[in-house]
Each structure stands twice: as C-alpha cells, then as structure tokens.
C-alpha positions in Angstrom: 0.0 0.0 0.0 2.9 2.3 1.3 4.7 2.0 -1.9 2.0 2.6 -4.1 0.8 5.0 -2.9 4.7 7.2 -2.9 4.7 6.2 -6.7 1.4 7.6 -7.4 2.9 10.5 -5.9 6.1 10.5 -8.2 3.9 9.8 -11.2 1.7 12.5 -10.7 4.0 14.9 -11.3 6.5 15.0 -14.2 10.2 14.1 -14.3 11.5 17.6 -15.0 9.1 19.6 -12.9 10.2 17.7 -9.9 12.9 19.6 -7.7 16.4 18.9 -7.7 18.7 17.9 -4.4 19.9 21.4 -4.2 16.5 23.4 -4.6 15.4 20.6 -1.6 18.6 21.0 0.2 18.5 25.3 -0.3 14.7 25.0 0.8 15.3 23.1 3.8 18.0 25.5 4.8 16.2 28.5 4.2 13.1 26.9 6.3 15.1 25.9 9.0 17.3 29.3 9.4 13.4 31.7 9.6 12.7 28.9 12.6 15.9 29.0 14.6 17.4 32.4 13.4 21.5 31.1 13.8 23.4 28.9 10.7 25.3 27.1 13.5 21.9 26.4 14.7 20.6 25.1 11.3 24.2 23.0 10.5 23.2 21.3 13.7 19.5 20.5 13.6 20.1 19.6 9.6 23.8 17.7 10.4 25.2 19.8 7.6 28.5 21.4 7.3 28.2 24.9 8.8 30.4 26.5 5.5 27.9 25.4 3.1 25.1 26.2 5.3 26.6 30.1 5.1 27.1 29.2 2.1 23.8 28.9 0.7 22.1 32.2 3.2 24.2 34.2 1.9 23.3 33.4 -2.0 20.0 34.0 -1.1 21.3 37.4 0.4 19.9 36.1 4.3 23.3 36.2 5.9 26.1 39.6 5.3 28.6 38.8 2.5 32.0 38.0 3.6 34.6 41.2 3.9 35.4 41.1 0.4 32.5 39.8 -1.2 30.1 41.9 -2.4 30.9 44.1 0.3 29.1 46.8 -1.4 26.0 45.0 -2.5 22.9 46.1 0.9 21.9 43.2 2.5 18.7 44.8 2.6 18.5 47.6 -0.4 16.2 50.5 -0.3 13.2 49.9 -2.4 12.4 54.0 -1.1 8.9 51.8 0.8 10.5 51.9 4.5 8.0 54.2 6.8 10.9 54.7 9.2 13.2 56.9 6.3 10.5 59.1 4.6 11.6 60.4 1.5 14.1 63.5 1.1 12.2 66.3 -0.5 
C-alpha cells in the first residue's frame, strides 16, 4: 500500500518539474534558518556542514557577505517603501 501510494505520488508529477537535491537541500535550509534564526543552529539541527550552510544564506542574500564579497552590494536595499526613512524632498 505504502509503496504505491509514494509512486502515485512521483507519477503525478512529471520528471522535469520535480525539484532537484539542491533546490530541496536550499529549501530546507532557508526553512530551518526563519525557525531558529543562527546557521550554526541550522548545521546542527540539519547535520550539515556549517560552511555550506553560510554558504547557501548568503546566495540567497539572508546572511552579510564576507569582507570582500560583495561588500558593497545592501543586505537589505532601499526599495524607497520603508515608513521609518521618509523620502528627502
């Protein structure tokens, strides 16, 4: 029952729409790093190396880049819609 019902999962969706290892690995990440807030935190409760857990926050711009890297690039840029900064006139 158990295994037909997982491959009536698999089948319902097609071969290339299904998500690779990395998107699941990058989601998971993500996920777990809004719960616990730390990447030491997430390398632990996901047993994953704590450099590729950095790794992957700070591609999706989560994390401050490295001195070096990007260091010019806002981890949060001004889109001009903060309420706290009104515009300059």
């Amino acid at each position: 029952m158990t295994r037909d019902f997982l491959l009536s999962l698999m089948n319902a969706n097609p071969l290339e729409d299904r998500p690779t290892m990395p998107e699941i690995r990058k989601r998971y990440v993500i996920e777990t790093f809004y719960e616990v807030g730390r990447e030491i935190q997430v390398a632990k409760a996901l047993q994953m190396d704590y450099r590729t857990v950095s790794e992957i926050l700070r591609k999706e711009k989560l994390l401050p880049p490295e001195p070096g890297d990007d260091a010019d690039t806002p981890l949060f840029p001004n889109n001009g819609s903060d309420r706290m900064d009104p515009p300059v006139e």
